[in-house]
C-alpha atoms as a printed R data frame, in Angstrom:
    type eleno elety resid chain resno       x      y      z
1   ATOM     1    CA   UNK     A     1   0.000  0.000  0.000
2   ATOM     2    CA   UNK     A     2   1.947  3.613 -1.072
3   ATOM     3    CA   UNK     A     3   2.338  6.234  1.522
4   ATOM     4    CA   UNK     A     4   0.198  8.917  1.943
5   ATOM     5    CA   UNK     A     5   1.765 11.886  0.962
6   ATOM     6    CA   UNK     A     6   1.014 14.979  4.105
7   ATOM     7    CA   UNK     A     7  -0.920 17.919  3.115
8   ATOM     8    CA   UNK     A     8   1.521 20.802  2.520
9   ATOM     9    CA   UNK     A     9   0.570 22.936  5.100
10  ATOM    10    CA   UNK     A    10   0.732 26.698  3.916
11  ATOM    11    CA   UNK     A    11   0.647 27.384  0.526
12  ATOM    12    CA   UNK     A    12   0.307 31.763 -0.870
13  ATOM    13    CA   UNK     A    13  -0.131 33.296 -3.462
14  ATOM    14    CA   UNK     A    14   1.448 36.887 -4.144
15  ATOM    15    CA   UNK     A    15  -0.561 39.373 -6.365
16  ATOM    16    CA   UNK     A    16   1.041 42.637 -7.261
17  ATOM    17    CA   UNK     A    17  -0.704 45.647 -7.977
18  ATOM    18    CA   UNK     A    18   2.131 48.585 -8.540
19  ATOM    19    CA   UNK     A    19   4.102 48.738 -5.707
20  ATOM    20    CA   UNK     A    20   1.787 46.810 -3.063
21  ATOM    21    CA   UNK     A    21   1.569 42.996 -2.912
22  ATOM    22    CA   UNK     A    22  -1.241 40.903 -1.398
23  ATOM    23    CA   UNK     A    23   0.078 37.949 -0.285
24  ATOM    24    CA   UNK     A    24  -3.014 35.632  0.268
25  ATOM    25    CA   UNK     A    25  -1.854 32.541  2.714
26  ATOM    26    CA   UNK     A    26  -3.485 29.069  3.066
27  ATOM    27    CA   UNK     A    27  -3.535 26.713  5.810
28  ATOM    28    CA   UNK     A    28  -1.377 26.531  8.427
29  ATOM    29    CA   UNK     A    29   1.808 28.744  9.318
30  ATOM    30    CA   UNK     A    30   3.512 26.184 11.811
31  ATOM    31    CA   UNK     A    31   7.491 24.766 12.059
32  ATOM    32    CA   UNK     A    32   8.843 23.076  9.177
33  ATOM    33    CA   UNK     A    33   7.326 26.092  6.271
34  ATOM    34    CA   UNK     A    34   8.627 29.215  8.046
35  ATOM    35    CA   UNK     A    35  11.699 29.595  6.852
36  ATOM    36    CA   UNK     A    36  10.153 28.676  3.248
37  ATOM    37    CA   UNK     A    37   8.139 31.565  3.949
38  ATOM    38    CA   UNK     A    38  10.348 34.088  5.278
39  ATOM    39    CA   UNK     A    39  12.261 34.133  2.514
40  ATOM    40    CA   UNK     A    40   9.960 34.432 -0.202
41  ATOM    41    CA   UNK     A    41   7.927 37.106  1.311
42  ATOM    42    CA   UNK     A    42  11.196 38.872  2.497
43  ATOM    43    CA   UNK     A    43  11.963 39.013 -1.618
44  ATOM    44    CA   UNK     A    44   8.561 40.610 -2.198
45  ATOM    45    CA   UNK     A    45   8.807 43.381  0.732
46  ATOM    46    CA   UNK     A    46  12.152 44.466 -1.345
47  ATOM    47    CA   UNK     A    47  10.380 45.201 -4.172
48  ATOM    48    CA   UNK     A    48   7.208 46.714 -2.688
49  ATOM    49    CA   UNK     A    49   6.444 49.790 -0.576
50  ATOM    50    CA   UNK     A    50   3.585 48.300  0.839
51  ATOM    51    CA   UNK     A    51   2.723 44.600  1.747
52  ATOM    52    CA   UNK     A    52  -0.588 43.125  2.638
53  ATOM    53    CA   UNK     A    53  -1.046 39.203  4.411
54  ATOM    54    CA   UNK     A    54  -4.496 38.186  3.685
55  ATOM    55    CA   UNK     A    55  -4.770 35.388  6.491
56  ATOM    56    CA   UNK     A    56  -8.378 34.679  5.168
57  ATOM    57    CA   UNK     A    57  -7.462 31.404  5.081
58  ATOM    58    CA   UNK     A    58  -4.899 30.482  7.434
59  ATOM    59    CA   UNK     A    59  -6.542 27.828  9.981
60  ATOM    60    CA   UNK     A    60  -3.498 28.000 12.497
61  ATOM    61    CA   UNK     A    61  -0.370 29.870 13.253
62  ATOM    62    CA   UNK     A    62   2.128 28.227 15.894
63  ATOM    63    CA   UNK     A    63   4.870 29.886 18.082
64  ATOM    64    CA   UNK     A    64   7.353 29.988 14.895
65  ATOM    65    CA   UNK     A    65   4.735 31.131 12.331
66  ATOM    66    CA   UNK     A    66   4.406 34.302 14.879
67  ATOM    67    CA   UNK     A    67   7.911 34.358 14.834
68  ATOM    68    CA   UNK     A    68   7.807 34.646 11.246
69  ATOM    69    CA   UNK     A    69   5.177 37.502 11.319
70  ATOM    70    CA   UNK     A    70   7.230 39.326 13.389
71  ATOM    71    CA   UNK     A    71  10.678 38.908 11.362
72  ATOM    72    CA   UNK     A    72   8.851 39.765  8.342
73  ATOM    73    CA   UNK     A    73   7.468 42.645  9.729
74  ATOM    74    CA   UNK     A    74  10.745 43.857 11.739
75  ATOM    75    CA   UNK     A    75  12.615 43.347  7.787
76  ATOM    76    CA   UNK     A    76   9.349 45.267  6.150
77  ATOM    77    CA   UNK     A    77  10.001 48.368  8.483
78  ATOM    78    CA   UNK     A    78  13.916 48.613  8.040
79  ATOM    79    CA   UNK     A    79  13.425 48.445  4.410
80  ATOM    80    CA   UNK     A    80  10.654 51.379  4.115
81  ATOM    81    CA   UNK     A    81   7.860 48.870  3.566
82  ATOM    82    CA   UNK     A    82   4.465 49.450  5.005
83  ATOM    83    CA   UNK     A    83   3.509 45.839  6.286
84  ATOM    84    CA   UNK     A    84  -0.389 44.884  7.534
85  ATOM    85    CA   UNK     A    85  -2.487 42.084  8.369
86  ATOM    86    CA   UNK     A    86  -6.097 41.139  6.547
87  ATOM    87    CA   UNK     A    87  -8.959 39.262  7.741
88  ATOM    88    CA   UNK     A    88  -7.168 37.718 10.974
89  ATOM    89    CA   UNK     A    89  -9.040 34.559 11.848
90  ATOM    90    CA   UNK     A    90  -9.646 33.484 15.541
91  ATOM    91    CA   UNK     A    91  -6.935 31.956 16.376
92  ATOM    92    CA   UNK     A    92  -4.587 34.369 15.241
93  ATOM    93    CA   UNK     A    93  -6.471 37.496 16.410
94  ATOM    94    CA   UNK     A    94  -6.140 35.294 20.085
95  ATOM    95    CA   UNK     A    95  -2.381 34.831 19.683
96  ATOM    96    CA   UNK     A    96  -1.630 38.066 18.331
97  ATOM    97    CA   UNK     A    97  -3.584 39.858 21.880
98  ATOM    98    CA   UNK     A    98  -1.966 37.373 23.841
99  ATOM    99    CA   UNK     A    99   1.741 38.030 22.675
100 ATOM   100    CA   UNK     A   100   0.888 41.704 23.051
101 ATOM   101    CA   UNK     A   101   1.455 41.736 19.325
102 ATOM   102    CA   UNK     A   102  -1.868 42.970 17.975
103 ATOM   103    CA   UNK     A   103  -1.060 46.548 18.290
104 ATOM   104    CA   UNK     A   104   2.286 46.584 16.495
105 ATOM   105    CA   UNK     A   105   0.735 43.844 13.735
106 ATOM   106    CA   UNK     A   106  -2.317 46.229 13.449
107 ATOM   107    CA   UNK     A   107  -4.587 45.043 11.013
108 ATOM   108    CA   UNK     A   108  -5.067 46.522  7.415
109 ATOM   109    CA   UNK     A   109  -8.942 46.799  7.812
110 ATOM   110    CA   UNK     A   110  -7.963 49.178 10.526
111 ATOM   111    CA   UNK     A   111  -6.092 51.646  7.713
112 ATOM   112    CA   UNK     A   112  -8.560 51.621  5.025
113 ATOM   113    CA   UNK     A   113  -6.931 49.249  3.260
114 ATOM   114    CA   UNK     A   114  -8.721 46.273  1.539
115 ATOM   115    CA   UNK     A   115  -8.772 43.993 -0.937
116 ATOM   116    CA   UNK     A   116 -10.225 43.008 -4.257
């Protein structure tokens, strides 16, 4: 009997519009795609002067997917980058008051921004 093969858990897709990129994320930001992550959203902050995470659809965000949300927004501020959150689900809203994080991660919603 093959293997089942595990459900990649994030996948994103990055849609430019000028110089602000939507990054809509799916599933779950959790250890093991972080890094992944990082990286490829740290290459879109360069080019961009504003950034947008749509977490519509992210179902679950561990200790080093906030870590991630907070490098990418520490690298998004040192490079000029405006850098917001969209449609925080549950979970993440939780975390993010928890951590004492939702203030400094504020949302996009809450600057007029939106998307579509």
């Amino acid at each position: 009997m093959p293997e089942a093969v595990p459900a990649k858990p994030l996948t994103y897709d990055v849609e430019r519009d000028g110089e602000r990129a939507v990054v809509k994320c799916h599933g779950r930001l959790v250890l093991g795609v972080t890094d992944g992550f990082y990286e490829e959203i740290k290459g879109v902050i360069s080019g961009s002067k504003a950034v947008v995470l749509d977490l519509e659809d992210l179902t679950y965000v561990d200790s080093m997917g906030l870590g991630t949300l907070t490098r990418l927004y520490v690298h998004a501020r040192g490079a000029g980058c405006e850098f917001k959150l969209l449609h925080l689900g549950k979970q993440v809203r939780n975390l993010l008051k928890l951590t004492n994080l939702f203030g400094v991660l504020a949302t996009a919603e809450d600057h007029g921004i939106s998307v579509g």
